[in-house]
ZAFIDREN-567194 format. One record per residue (C-alpha): residue number from 1; residue in three letters; x, y, z. Coordinates in pm, 1 decimal. Layout:
N
   i  aa     east    north       up
 NUM ala        X        Y        Z
...
end
This chain:
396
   i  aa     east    north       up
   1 unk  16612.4  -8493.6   5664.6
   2 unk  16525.0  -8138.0   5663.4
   3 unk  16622.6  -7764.0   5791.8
   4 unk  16368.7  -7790.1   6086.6
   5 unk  16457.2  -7505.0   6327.2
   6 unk  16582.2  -7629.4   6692.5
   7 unk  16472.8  -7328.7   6910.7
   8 unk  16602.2  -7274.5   7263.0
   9 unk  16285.6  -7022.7   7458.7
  10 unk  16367.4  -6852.9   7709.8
  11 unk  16372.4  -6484.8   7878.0
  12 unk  16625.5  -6289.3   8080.2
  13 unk  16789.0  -6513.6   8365.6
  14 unk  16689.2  -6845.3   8152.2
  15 unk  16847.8  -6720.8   7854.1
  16 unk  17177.6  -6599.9   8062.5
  17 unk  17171.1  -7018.2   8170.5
  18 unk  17171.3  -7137.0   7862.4
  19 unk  17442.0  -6907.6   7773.8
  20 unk  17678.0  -6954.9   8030.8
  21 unk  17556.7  -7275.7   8207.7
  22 unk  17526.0  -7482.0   7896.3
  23 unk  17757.1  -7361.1   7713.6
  24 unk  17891.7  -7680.6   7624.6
  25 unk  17571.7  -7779.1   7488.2
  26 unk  17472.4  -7443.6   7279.3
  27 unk  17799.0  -7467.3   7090.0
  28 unk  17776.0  -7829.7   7031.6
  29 unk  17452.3  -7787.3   6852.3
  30 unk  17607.5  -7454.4   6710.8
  31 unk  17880.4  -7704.2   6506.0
  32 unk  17618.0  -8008.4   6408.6
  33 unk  17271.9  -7820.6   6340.0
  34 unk  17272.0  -7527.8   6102.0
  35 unk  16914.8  -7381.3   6164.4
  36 unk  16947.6  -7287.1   6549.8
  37 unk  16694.1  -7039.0   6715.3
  38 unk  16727.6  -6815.4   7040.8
  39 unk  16356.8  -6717.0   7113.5
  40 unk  16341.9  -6436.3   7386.1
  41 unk  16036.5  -6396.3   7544.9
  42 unk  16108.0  -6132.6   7808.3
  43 unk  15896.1  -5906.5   7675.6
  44 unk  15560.0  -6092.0   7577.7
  45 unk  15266.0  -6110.1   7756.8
  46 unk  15218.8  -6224.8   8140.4
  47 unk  15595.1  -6360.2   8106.0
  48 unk  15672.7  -5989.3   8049.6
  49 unk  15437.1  -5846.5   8336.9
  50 unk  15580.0  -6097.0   8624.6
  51 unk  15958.8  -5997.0   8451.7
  52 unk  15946.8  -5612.3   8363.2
  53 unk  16072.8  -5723.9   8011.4
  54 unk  16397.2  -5767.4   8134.2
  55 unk  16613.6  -5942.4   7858.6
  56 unk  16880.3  -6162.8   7862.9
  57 unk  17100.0  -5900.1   7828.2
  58 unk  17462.6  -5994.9   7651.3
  59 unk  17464.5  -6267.2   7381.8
  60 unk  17848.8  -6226.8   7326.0
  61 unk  17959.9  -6585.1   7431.1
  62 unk  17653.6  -6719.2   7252.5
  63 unk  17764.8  -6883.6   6919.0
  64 unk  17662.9  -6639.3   6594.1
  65 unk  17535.4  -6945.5   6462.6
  66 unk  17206.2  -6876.1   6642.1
  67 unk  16895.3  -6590.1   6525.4
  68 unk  16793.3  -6437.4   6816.3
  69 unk  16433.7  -6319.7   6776.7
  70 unk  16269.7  -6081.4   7050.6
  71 unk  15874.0  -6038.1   6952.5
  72 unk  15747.9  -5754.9   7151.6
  73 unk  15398.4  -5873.7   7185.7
  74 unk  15211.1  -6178.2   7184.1
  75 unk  15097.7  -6180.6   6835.9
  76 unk  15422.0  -6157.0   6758.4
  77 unk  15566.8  -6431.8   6902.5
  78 unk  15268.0  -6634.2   6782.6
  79 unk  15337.3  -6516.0   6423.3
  80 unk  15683.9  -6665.9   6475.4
  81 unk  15581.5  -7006.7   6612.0
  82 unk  15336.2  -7024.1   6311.9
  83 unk  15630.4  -6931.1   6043.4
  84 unk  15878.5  -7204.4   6087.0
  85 unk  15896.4  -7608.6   6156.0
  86 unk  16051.9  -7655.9   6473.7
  87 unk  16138.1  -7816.1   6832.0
  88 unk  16130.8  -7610.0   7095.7
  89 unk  16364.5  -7667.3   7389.3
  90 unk  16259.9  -7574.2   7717.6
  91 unk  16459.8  -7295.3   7925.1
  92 unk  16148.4  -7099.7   8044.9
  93 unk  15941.4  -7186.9   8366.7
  94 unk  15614.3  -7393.3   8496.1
  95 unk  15458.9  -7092.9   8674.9
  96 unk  15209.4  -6932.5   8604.8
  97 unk  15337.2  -6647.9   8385.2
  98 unk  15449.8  -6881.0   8127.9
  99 unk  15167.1  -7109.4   8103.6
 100 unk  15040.2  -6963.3   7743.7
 101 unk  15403.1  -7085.7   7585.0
 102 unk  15286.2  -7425.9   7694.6
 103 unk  14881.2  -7394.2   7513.4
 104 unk  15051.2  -7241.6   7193.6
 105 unk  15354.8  -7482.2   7167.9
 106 unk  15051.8  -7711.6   7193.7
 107 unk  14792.1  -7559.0   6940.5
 108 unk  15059.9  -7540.2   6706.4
 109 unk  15176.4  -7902.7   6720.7
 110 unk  15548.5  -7781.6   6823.8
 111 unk  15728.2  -8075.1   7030.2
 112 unk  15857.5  -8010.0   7347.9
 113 unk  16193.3  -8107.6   7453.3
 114 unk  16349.2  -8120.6   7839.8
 115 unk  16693.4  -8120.1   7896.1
 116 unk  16831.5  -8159.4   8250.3
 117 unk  17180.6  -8282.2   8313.7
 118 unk  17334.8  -8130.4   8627.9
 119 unk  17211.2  -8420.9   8837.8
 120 unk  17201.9  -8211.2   9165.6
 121 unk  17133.1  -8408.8   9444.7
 122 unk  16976.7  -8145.7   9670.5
 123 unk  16627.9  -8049.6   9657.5
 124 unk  16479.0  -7874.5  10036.2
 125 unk  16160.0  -7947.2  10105.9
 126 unk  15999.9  -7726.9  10422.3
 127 unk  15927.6  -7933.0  10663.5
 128 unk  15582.8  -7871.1  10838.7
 129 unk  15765.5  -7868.4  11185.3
 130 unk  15913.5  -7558.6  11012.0
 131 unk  15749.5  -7253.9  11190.7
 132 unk  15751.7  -6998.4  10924.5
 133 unk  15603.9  -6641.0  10863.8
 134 unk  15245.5  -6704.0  10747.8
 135 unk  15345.3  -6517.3  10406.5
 136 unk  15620.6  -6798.4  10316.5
 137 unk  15363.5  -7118.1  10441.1
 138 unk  15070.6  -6927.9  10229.5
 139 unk  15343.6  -6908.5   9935.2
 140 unk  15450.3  -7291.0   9940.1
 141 unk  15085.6  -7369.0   9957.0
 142 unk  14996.7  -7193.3   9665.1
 143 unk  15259.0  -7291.3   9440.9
 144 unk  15156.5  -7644.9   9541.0
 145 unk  14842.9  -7583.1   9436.6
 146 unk  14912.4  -7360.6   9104.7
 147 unk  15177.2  -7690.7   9027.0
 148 unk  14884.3  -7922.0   9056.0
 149 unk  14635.4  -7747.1   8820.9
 150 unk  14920.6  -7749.4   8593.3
 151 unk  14975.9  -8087.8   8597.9
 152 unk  14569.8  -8144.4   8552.4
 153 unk  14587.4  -7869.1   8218.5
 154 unk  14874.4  -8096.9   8104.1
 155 unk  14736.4  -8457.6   8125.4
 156 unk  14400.7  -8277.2   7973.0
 157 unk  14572.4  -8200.8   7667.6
 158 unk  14500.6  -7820.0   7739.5
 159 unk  14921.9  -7808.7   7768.0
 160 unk  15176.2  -7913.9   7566.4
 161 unk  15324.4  -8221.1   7693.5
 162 unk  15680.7  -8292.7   7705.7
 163 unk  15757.7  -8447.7   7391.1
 164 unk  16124.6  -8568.8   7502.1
 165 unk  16299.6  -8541.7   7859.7
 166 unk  16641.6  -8579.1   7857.9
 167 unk  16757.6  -8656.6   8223.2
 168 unk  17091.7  -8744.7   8362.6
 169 unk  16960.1  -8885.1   8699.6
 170 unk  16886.7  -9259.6   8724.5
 171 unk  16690.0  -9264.9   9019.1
 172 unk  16454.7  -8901.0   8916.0
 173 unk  16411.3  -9127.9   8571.9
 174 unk  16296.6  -9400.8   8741.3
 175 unk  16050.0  -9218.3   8925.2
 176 unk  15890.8  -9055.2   8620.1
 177 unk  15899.1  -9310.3   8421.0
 178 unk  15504.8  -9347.1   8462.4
 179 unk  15442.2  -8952.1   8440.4
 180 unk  15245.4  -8918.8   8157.5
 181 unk  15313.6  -8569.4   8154.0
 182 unk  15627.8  -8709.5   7992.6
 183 unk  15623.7  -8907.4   7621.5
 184 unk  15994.8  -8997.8   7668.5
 185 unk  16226.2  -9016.1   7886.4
 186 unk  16611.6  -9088.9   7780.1
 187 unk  16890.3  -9153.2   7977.1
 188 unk  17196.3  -8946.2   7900.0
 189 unk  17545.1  -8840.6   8116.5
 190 unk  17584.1  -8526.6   8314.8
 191 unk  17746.3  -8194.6   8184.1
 192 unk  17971.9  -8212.0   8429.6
 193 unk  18115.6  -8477.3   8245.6
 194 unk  18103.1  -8302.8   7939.8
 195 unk  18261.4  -8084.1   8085.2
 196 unk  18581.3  -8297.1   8178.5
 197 unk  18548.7  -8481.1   7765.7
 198 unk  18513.2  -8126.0   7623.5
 199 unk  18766.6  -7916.6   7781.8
 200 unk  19043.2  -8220.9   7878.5
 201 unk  19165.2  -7990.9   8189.8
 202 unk  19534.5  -8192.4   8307.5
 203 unk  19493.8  -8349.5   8595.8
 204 unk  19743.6  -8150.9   8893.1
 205 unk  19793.8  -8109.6   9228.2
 206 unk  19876.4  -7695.6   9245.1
 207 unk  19615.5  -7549.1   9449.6
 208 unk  19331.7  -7559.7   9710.7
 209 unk  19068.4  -7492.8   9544.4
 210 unk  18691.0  -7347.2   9759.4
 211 unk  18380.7  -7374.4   9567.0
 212 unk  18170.4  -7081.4   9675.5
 213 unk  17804.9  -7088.3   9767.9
 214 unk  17714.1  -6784.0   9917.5
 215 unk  17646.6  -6840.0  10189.7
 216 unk  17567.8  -6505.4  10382.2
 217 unk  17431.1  -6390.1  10025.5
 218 unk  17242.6  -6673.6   9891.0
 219 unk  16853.0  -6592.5   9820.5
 220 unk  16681.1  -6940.3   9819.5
 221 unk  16701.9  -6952.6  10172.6
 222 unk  16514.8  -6647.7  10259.5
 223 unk  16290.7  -6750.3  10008.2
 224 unk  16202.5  -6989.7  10288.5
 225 unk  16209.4  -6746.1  10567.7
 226 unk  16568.4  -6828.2  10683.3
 227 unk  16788.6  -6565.3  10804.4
 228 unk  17130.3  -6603.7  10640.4
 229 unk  17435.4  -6649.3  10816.8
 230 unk  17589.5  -6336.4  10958.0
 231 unk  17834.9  -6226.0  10671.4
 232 unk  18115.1  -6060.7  10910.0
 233 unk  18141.5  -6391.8  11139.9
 234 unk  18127.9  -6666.3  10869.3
 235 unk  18386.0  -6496.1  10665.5
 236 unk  18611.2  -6453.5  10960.0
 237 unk  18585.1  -6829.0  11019.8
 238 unk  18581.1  -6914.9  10658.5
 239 unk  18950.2  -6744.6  10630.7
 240 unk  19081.0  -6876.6  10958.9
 241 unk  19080.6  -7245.8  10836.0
 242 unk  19165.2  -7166.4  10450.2
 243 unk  19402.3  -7026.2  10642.1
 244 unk  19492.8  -7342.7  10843.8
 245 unk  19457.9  -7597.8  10535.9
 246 unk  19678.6  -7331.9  10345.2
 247 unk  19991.1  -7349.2  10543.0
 248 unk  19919.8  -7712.0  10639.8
 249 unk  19946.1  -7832.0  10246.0
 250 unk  20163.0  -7562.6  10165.1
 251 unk  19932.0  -7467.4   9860.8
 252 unk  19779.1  -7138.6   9772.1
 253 unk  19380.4  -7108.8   9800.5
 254 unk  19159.5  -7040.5   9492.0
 255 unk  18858.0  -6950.0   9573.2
 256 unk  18577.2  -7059.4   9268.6
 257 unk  18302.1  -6796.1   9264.7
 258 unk  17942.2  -6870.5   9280.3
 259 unk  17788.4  -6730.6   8958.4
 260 unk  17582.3  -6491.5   9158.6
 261 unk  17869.2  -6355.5   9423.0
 262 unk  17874.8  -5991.9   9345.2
 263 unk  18233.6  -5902.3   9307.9
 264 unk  18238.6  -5608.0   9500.3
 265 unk  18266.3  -5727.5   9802.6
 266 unk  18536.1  -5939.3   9710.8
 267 unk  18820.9  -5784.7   9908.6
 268 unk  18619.3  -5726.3  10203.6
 269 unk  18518.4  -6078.6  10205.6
 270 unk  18845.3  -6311.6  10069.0
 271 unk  19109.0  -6035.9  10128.9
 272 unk  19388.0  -6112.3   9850.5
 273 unk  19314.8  -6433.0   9810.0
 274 unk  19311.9  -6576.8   9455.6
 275 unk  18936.2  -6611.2   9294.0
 276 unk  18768.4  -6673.4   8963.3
 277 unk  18417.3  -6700.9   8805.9
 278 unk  18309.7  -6948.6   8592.8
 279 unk  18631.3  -7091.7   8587.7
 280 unk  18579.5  -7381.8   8875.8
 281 unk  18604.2  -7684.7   8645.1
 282 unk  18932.0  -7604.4   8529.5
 283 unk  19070.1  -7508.4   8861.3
 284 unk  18935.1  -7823.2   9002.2
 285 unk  19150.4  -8054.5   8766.8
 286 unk  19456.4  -7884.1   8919.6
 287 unk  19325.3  -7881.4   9308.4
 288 unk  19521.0  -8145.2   9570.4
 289 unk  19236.7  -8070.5   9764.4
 290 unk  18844.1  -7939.2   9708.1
 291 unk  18674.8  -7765.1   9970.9
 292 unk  18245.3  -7672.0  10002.9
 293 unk  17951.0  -7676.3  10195.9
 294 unk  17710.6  -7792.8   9936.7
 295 unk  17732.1  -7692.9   9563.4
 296 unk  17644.8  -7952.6   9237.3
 297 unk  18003.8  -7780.4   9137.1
 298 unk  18149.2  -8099.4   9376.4
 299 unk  18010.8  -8338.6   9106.7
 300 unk  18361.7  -8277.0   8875.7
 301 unk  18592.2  -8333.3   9207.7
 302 unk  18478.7  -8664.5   9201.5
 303 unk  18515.0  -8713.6   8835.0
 304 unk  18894.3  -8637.2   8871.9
 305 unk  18894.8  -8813.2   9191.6
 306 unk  18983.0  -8566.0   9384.7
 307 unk  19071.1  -8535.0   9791.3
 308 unk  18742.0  -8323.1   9940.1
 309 unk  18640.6  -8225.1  10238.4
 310 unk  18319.8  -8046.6  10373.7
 311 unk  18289.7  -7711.1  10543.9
 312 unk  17986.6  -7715.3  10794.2
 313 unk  17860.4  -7498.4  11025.7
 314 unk  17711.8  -7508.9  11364.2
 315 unk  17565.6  -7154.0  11300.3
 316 unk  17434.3  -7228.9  10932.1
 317 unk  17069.5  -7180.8  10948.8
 318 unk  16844.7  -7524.8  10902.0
 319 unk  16797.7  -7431.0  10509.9
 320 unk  17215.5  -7478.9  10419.8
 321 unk  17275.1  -7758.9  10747.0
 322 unk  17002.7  -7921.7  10505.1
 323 unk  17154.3  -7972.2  10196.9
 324 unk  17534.4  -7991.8  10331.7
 325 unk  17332.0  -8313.6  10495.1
 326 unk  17224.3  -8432.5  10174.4
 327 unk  17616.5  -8452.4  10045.9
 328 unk  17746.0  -8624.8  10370.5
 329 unk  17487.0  -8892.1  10345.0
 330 unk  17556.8  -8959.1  10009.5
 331 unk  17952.9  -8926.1  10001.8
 332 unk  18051.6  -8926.0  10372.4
 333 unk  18290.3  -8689.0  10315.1
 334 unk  18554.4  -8564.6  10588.6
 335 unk  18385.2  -8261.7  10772.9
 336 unk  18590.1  -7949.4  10947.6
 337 unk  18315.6  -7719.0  11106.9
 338 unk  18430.3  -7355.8  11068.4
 339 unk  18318.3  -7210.6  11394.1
 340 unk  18395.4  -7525.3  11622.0
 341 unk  18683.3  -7710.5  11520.7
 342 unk  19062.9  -7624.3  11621.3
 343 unk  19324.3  -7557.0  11406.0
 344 unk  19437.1  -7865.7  11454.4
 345 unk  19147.2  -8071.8  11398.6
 346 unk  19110.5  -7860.8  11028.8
 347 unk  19488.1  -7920.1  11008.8
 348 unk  19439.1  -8313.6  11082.6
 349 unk  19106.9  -8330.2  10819.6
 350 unk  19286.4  -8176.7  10583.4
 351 unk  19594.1  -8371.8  10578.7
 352 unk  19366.6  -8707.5  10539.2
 353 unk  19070.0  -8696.0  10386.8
 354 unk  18830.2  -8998.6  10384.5
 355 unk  18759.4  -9154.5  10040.0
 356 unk  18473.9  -9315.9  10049.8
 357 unk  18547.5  -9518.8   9670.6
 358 unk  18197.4  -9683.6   9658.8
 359 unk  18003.1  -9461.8   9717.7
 360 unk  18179.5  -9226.0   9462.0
 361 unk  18141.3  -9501.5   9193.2
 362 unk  17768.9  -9542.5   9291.3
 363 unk  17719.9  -9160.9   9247.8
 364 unk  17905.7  -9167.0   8891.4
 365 unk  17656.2  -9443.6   8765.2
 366 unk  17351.5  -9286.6   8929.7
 367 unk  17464.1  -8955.8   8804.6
 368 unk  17727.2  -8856.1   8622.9
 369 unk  17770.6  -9131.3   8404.0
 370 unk  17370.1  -9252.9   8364.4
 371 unk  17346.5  -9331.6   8057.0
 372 unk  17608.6  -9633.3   8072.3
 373 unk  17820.9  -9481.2   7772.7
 374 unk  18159.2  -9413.4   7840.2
 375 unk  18316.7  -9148.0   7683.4
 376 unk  17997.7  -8984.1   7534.0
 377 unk  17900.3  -8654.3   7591.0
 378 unk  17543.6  -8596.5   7687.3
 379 unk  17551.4  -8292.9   7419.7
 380 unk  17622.2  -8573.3   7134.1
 381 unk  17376.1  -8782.6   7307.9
 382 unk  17093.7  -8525.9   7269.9
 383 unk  17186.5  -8412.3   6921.7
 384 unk  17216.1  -8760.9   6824.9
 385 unk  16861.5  -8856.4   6942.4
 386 unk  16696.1  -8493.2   6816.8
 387 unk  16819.3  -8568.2   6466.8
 388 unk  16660.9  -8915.6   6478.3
 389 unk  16365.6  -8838.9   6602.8
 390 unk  16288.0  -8523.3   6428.1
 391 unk  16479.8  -8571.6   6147.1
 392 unk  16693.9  -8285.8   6158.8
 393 unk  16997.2  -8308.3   5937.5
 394 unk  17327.9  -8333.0   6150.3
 395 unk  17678.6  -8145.8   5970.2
 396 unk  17927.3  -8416.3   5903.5
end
């Protein structure tokens, strides 16, 4: 065994994931691996031009156990890569701006290691019925075609390929399980169940709890060319039936932030309603009842086994009536439409939820729970098989 650096690479909004997303997982490695490495790229080459050199601003919640190092120019950050045995885990992109990370991690022999465990079920596709601006069409088309000359500098050896993928999704594994832009591919369980082994929330009944997702706000879907929902009438329906399920349960509302919800506008928006930010795990362990449109956040509701219902919209735009479609087909979850139904439909819905049991244990072996290992954290699962592999000396 030997001090071989594990080094996360990343730049502004990647580094800001790793620090508040996978939290779980940085200071897991922070208490079993003693050489840990925060590489910053924001501000080398093309990565920099297509970014500004914005950074990933505060490292506060990230564990002191890791060395950050910023290079401010290419030869730089080469220098670096050069100076130290490592693995490199991958929180940086596949465009085009950070192709050179992927021809020097390659020159330099560095493995390459994937780690995705949300296991989101969602992923829009445009559909060529779609009639979209010419801009957004020419977009999709050339990021279809910049992804496949990727894939061709890859499987030429021009790229690094990915040494190890770590993936909590059955059915995505068994799909790529003849890429050979991927060496391995290991089955592990989702954060979100780390989530529930790490933090051992109590199980209550105390509130309603709404996962937010932005909807007038949210910037994927004019990405596409969709015009978000108008923000005065969706919150006006939005409150009338949280208003509704409220006095129906007799249970105050929390209302679980979306990462990105700028909290400004809160008290235009929720009024005095009760909300948090990155606290919707915890409140979801104490929720009688979970309420969304479509967020991976619903993943932990079903871990607890929670009572969930859907909020649709006849006047969501094609983009979010999309992926709330993806969760009903998979869960069949109780619906309440928030500009159609009556109050006492949403009172009825709320009252009796379905609970579709089978398909909820499908969706934990598929997803949450991939791996087959009860009561194993995918965070120990990935150490675990790093220090194997690489032979990188684990703290007892």
């Amino acid at each position: 065994m030997n001090k071989k650096a594990i080094c996360f690479i990343c730049w502004g909004q990647t580094g800001e994931l790793l620090i508040n997303r996978d939290r779980l997982l940085h200071e897991y490695f922070a208490k079993v691996f003693d050489n840990l490495v925060l590489l910053d790229v924001s501000n080398v080459f093309t990565t920099a031009l297509k970014h500004g050199g914005s950074t990933i601003g505060s490292t506060d919640k990230l564990s002191p156990k890791f060395r950050i190092v910023s290079p401010r120019s290419l030869s730089e950050c080469k220098r670096f890569l050069r100076s130290d045995d490592m693995v490199a885990i991958h929180y940086f992109s596949q465009r085009w701006y950070d192709w050179w990370l992927y021809y020097y991690l390659r020159k330099y022999s560095i493995p390459l290691v994937y780690a995705q465990t949300l296991s989101t079920i969602v992923s829009f596709k445009l559909r060529d019925s779609d009639k979209k601006p010419i801009s957004i069409r020419f977009s999709r088309k050339l990021r279809s075609i910049m992804d496949s000359v990727f894939r061709i500098l890859v499987l030429c050896g021009f790229f690094s390929k990915v040494d190890t993928f770590f993936l909590s999704n059955k059915i995505k594994a068994e799909g790529r399980k003849n890429d050979r832009r991927f060496k391995e591919i290991v089955l592990t369980n989702s954060s979100f169940y780390d989530s529930l082994l790490f933090n051992n929330y109590k199980s209550s009944n105390d509130y309603i709890v709404f996962i937010d997702s932005i909807v007038p706000y949210a910037q994927d879907q004019i990405r596409y060319g969709y015009k978000p929902a108008d923000r005065e009438l969706y919150y006006k329906n939005l409150n009338r039936v949280l208003d509704v399920i409220a006095s129906t349960l007799e249970k105050e509302v929390v209302i679980c932030l979306h990462p990105s919800y700028n909290e400004d506008n809160l008290q235009r928006d929720f009024g005095r309603r009760k909300a948090v930010k990155y606290e919707t795990d915890k409140f979801i362990a104490k929720a009688a009842l979970v309420l969304f449109h479509e967020s991976s956040a619903i993943n932990s509701a079903i871990v607890y086994g929670k009572k969930i219902v859907q909020l649709v919209g006849s006047q969501f735009n094609d983009f979010v009536k999309n992926n709330c479609e993806t969760f009903q087909k998979t869960f069949s979850f109780t619906t309440i439409d928030i500009y159609e139904d009556t109050d006492e439909h949403i009172s009825e819905a709320a009252s009796s939820p379905m609970f579709a049991r089978e398909k909820y244990e499908t969706f934990l072996s598929n997803f949450v729970m991939a791996s087959g290992q009860k009561g194993v954290s995918s965070c120990e699962q990935i150490a675990n098989h790093i220090s194997r592999k690489y032979g990188i000396e684990q703290r007892k």
